[in-house]
C-alpha positions as CSV (number, residue, x, y, z in Angstrom):
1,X,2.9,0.9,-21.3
2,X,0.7,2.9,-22.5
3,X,-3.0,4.7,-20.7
4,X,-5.9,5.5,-22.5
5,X,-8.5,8.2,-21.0
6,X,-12.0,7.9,-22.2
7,X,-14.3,10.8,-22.7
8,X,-18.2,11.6,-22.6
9,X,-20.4,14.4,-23.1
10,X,-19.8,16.0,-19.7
11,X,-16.7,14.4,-18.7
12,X,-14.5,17.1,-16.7
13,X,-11.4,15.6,-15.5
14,X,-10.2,13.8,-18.3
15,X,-7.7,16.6,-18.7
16,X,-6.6,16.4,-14.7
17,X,-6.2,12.4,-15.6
18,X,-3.7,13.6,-18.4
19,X,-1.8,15.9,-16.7
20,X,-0.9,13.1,-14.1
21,X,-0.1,10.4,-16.7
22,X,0.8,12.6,-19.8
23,X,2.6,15.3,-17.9
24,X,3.7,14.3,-14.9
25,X,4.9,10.8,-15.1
26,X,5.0,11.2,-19.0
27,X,3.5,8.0,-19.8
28,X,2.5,8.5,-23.2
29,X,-1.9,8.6,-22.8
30,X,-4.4,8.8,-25.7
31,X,-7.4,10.3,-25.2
32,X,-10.1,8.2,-26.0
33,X,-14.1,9.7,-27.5
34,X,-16.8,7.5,-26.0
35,X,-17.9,6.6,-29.7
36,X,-14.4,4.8,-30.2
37,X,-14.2,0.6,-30.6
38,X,-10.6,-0.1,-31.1
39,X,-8.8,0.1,-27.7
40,X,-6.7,-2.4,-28.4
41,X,-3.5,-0.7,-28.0
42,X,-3.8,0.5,-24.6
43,X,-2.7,-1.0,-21.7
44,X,-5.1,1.3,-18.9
45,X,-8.1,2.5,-18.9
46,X,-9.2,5.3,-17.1
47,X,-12.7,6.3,-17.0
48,X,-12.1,9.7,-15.2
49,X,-15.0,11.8,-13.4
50,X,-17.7,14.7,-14.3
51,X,-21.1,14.2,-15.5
52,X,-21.3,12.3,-18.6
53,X,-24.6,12.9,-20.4
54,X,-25.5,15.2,-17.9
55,X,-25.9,12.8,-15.0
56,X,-29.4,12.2,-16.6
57,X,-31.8,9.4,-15.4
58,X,-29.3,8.5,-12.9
59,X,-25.3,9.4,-13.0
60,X,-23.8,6.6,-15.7
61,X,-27.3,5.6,-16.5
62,X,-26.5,6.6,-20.2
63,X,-23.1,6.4,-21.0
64,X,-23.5,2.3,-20.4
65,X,-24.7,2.3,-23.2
66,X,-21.5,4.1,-25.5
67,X,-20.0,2.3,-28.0
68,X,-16.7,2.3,-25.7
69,X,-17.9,0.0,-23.0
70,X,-18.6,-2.9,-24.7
71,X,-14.4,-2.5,-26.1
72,X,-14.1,-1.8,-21.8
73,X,-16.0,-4.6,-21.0
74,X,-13.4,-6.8,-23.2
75,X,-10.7,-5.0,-21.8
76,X,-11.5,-6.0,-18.5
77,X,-12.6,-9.7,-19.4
78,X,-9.2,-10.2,-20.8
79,X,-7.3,-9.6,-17.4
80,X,-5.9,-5.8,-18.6
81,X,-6.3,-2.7,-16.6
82,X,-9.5,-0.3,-16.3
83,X,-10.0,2.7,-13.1
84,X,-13.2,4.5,-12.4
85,X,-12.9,7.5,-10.5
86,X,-16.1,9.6,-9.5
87,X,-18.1,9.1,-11.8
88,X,-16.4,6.4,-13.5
89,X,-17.1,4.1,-10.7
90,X,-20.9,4.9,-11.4
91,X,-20.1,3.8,-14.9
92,X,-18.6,0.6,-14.1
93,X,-21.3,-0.3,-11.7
94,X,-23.9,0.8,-14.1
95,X,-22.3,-1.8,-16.7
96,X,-21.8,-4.7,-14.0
97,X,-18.4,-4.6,-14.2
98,X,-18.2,-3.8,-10.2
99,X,-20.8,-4.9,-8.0
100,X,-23.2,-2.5,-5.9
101,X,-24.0,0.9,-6.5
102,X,-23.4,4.4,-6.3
103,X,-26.5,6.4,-4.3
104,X,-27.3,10.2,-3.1
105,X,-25.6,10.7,-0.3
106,X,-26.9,11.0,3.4
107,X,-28.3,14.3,3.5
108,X,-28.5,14.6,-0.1
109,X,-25.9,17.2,-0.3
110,X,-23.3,17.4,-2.8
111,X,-20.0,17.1,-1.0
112,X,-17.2,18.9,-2.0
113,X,-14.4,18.7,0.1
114,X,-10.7,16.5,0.9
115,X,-11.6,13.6,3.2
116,X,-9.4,11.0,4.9
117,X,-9.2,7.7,3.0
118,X,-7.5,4.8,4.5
119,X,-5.9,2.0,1.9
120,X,-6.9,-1.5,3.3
121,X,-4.1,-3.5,1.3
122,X,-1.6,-3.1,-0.6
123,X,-1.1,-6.7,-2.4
124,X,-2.3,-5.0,-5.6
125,X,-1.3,-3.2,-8.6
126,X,-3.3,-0.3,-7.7
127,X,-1.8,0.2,-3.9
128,X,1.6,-1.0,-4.6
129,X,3.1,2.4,-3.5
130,X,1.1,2.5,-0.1
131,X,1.2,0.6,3.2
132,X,-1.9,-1.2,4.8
133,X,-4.0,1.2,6.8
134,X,-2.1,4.0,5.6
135,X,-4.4,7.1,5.4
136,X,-4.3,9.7,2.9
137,X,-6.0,12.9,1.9
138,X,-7.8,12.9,-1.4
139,X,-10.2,15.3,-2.9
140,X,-13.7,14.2,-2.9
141,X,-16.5,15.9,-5.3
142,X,-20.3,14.1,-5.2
143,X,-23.6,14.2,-4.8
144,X,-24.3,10.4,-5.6
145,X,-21.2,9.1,-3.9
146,X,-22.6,6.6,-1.2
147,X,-21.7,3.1,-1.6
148,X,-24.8,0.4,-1.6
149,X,-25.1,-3.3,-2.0
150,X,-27.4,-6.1,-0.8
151,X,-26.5,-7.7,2.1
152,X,-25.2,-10.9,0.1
153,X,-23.5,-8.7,-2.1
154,X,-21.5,-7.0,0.9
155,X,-21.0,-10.2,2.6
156,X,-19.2,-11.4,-0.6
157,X,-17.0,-7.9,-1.2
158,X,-16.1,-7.6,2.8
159,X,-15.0,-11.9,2.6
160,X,-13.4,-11.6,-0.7
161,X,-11.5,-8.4,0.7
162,X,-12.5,-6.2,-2.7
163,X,-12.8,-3.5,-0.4
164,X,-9.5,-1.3,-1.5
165,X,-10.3,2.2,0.3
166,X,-12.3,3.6,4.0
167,X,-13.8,6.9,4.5
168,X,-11.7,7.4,7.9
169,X,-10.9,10.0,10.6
170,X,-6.9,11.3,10.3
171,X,-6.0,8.5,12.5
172,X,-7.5,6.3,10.9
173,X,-11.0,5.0,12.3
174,X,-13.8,3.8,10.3
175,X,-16.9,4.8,12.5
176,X,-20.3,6.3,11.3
177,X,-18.9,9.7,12.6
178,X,-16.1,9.5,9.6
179,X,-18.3,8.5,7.2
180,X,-19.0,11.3,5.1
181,X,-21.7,10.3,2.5
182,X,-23.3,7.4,4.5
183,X,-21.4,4.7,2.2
184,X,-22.1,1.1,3.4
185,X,-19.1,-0.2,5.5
186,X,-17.1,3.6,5.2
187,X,-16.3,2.3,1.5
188,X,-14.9,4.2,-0.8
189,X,-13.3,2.2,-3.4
190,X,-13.9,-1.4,-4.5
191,X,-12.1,-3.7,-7.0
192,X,-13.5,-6.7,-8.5
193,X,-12.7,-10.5,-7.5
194,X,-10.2,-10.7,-10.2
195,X,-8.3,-7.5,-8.4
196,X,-7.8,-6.0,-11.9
197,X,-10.6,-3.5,-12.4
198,X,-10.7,-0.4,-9.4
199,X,-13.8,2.3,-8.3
200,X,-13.1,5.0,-6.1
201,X,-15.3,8.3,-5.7
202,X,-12.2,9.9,-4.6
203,X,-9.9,11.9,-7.0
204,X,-6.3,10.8,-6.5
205,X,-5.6,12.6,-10.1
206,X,-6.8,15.9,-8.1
207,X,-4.1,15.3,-4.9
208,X,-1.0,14.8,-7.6
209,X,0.6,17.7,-7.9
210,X,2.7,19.6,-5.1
211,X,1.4,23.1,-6.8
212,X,-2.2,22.7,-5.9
213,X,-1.4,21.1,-2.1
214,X,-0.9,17.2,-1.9
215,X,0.2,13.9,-4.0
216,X,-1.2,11.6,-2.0
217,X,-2.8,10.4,-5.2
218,X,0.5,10.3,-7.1
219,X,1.3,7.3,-5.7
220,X,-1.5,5.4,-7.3
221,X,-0.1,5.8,-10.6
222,X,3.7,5.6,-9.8
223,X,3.1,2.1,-8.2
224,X,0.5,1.3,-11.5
225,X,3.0,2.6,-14.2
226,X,6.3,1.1,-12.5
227,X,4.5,-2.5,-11.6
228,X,3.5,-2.4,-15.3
229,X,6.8,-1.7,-16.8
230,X,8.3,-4.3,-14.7
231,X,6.2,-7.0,-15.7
């Protein structure tokens, strides 16, 4: 089992990815330049957040377009593994592997903050560790964080239940109020129909660590790296 971490010109948390996987669960995890082809030998991908190529024209715009993705693409196709956080979902929208896509938020302020997030199932790889409906606290860093799609498009993600993580109150509740970048439906995070490939704008690598206040995120990776071992 082994993760891979791939990294632009302006990525910024590819180390914080590598401290969870690397360090902390010591899963052994290669590091992965966005010019790179052969990924053959890894069994996750993680596209991890920042600003690759300076979140010019639009944030992922450019780094579609790395020699990486198409090897991602692939990766993806053939049923294995792949996580976008932050900016990574804005990558894998950007390159159609999710559908949707990632807009300024209401107000158009960056948000930097940790925000309630409630899991919706937990019938996948990715949630394995979590209960339904159970709400954690995950850091959250964005100024193009707010989840859009067509109505069709929606329709499709909300009856094909790809919708993985809410923005929520502590309790729980999904109302505008809780909603803190204006994301269609309170979403957060969305897999695709085959369940394999996840985006969240929320940094579970960030909430991993007792030192810096909460592991909520942890969790994610425990349930991926055990469920992987297993099978």
């Amino acid at each position: 089992m082994k993760f891979g971490v791939i990294v632009f010109p302006g990525s910024n948390c590819d180390r914080d990815v590598l401290t969870v996987t690397q360090g902390l669960l010591a899963a052994p995890t290669r590091m992965v330049w966005h010019q790179e082809t052969d990924i053959a030998d890894l069994d996750v991908i993680i596209i991890p957040g920042g600003f690759s190529y300076g979140d010019y024209l639009r944030c992922g715009a450019i780094a579609q377009f790395s020699p990486v993705m198409n090897s991602i693409i692939e990766h993806a196709q053939a049923g294995k593994y792949v996580l976008g956080i932050c900016n990574g979902f804005q990558v894998l929208t950007e390159v159609g592997l999710l559908p949707g896509a990632l807009i300024r938020n209401r107000g158009l302020h960056f948000i930097c903050d940790r925000a309630p997030v409630r899991v919706e199932r937990n019938d996948l790889i990715w949630t394995a560790n979590y209960h339904p409906q159970q709400v954690l606290t995950l850091p959250v860093a964005h100024g193009e964080g707010c989840y859009y799609a067509d109505d069709d498009t929606l329709k499709n993600i909300e009856d094909n239940n790809q919708v993985l993580f809410r923005y929520c109150s502590s309790s729980g509740e999904t109302d505008a109020k809780h909603n803190l970048n204006g994301s269609m439906n309170n979403i957060a995070g969305i897999i695709n129909r085959q369940g394999n490939v996840l985006g969240m704008m929320p940094h579970p690598e960030r909430a991993a660590d007792k030192a810096i206040g909460g592991t909520d995120g942890l969790a994610l990776f425990q349930g991926l790296l055990n469920s992987l071992v297993v099978t």
